[in-house]
C-alpha positions, 0 to 999 in steps of 0.5 A: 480458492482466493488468490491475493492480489498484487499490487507493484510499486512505481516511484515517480521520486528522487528520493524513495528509500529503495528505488528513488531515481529509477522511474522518475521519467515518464517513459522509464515509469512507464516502461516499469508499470509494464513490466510489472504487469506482464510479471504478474501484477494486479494492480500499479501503485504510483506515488511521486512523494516518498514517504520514508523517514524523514521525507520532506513533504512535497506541495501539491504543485510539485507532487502533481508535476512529477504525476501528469504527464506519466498518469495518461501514458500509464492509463492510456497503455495498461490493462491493469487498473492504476491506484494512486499514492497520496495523502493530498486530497487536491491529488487524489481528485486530478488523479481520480478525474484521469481515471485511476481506480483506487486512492492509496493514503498512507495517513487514512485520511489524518493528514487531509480532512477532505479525502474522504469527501473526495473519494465519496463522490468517486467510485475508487477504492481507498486504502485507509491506512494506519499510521501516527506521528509517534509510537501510539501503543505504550503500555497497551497490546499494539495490535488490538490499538491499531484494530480500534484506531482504524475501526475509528477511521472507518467509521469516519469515512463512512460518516462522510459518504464513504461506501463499505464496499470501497474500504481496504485496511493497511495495518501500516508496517514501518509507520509509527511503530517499533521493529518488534510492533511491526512484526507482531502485526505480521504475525497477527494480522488475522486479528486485524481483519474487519469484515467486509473489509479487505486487508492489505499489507505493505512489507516490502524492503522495509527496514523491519526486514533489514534490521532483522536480516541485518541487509541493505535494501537491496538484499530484501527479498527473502525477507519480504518472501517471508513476510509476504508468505506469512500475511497470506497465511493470516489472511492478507487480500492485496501485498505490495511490493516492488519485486512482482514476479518473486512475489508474485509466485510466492502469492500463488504458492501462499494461495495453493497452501492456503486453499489447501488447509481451508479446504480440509 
């Protein structure tokens, strides 16, 4: 039976939507990432710039300081492998260079032409990620725009030296899409899966959830359950989510029902 892989969010920010402020020193972050992985995580994702609406994007000076001297305790201490958060190919390099295991680009490449090429050269993986400055898809079905746009962005990336085997998909829900788009990718996510590559979703505590729910942030656990639940059953190989023990379970349940009816 597959099982999803979890994959638990660290914030090393100010100023995140959800958890901005809480890990933002070194020994808190660390402490988190261990209690994330001693509640089931696979995976620890760090990032140190949010990337909310309306995020002011940081310099690779200043992403890199709230990164350096947490990167080694969290590599040092963990038995579980680190991927990095980040769209700045000179971040990705010093993180790679430190030992983490995947590079996590929310712009899948767009915002940095030389990411590809510097996770070429490593043995990482890399989450190519769709994501837009504006809602791509009018007058067009929104998810087969999203298949196409990252059937592009593979083939760019493997045009600079990329292997297959390094490529995980993000469908990108909560960026560059309306509410109603980003369930819709939910909900159809089987058709989004691009073998041989992975896919990997990101629901957690998004605003899709509190505008259906009608919750703060806070208040979204259900919800992300839910959207967590479903993308397992559309086929999902990795979630990411702040909340790992309940999701965690719900990954395990998700997997048991899953198997069960791919099985018969």
């Amino acid at each position: 039976m597959n099982t999803t892989k979890v994959m638990g969010i660290l914030n090393v920010t100010p100023d995140s939507f959800s958890d901005g402020g809480s890990y933002d020193l070194p020994d808190r972050a660390l402490a988190h990432a261990v209690e994330m992985q001693d509640a089931g995580a696979d995976w620890i994702d760090i990032g140190a710039e949010s990337t909310r609406p309306g995020f002011l994007p940081l310099s690779v000076t200043k992403e890199w300081s709230r990164l350096e001297n947490v990167l080694p305790l969290l590599l040092k201490t963990l038995v579980i492998p680190v991927s990095i958060d980040t769209y700045k190919a000179d971040i990705a390099a010093r993180a790679l260079e430190l030992g983490v295991a995947m590079v996590n680009d929310v712009w899948g490449g767009l915002a940095d032409p030389n990411m590809f090429k510097v996770v070429a050269e490593s043995n990482a993986l890399y989450v190519l990620m769709h994501n837009s400055t504006k809602e791509p898809f009018p007058g067009v079905d929104p998810v087969r725009k999203v298949r196409e746009q990252l059937e592009r962005r593979i083939e760019l990336a493997l045009a600079a030296g990329m292997e297959e085997r390094q490529i995980i998909l993000d469908p990108g829900i909560g960026f560059g899409k309306t509410q109603p788009q980003n369930l819709m990718l939910i909900n159809r996510l089987n058709e989004l899966k691009i073998p041989p590559f992975p896919l990997l979703i990101g629901p957690s505590r998004k605003s899709v959830i509190g505008h259906v729910l009608d919750l703060p942030v806070e208040e979204r656990q259900e919800g992300t359950a839910a959207a967590v639940a479903v993308s397992i059953a559309r086929g999902v190989d990795f979630i990411r989510v702040h909340d790992v023990r309940a999701m965690a379970r719900v990954a395990r349940m998700a997997d048991a029902i899953v198997g069960q009816v791919v099985a018969q």
